[in-house]
N, C-alpha and C positions, 0 to 999 in steps of 0.2 A: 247731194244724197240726203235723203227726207231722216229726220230724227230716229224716223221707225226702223229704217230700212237699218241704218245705224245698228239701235238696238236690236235688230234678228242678227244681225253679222256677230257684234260679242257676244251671243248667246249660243254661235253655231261653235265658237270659237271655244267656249267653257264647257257647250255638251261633250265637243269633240276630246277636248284635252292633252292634244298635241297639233303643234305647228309643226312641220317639216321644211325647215330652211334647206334650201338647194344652193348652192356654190357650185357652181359649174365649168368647163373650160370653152363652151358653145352653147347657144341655144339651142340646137339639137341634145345635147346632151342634157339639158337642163328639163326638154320637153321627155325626153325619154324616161329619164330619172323620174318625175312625177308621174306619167303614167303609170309606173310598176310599180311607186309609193299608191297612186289610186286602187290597182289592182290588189293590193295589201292591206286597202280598209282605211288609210290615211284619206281623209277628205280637205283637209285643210294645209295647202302648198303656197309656202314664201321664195319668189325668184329674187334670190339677192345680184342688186345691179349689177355687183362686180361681176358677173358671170353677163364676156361678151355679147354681145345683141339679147338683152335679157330683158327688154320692153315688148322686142318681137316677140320674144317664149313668153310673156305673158299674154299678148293678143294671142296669141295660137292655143295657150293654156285654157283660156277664157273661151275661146271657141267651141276647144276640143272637149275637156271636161266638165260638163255643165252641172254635175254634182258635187261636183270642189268648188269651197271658197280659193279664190287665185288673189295674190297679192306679192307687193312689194318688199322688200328690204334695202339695207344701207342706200335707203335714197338720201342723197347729201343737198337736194338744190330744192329752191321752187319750181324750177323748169321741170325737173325731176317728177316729181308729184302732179303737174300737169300733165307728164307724158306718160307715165301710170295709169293714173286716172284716166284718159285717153283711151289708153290700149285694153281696159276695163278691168283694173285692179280693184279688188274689194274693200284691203287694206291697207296700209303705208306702216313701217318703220323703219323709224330712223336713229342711228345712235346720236344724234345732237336735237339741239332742241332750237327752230327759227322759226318764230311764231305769223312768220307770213306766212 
């Protein structure tokens, strides 16, 4: 991801001034939940891993809502942030810090 692109992501991030972390107990639910946070004016939606197959809701997120930034939470691995990045997450966090 190009520097710039970078810097429009924390910018949409600070216009916005809310994240909506999703915790879910399905990807379906996780996908549903954010549509009706989109439908509410939330444009910027974190799929936290722990919410079962929640790579796939962000590929479907990332498909579906093309005016939401879509991104990740409690990603704990490198694998993790590949398979993110992958599924076309905007974002990453993570509560630990593994500078690979």
């Amino acid at each position: 991801m190009a520097v710039l692109e970078r810097t429009r992501i924390l910018q949409r991030i600070e216009e916005a001034g809310l994240i909506a972390v999703i915790r879910s107990d399905s990807a379906r639910q996780a996908v549903d939940t954010c549509k009706a946070l989109r439908d509410g004016g939330v444009t910027i939606l974190e799929v936290a891993l722990t919410t079962p197959g929640g790579v796939h809701a962000i590929e479907q997120l990332v498909e579906e809502l093309d005016d939401c930034l879509i991104g990740a939470g409690t990603v704990m691995s490198v694998a993790a942030v590949h398979d993110v990045a992958k599924a076309g997450a905007a974002f990453v966090f993570a509560p630990n810090v593994n500078l690979d």
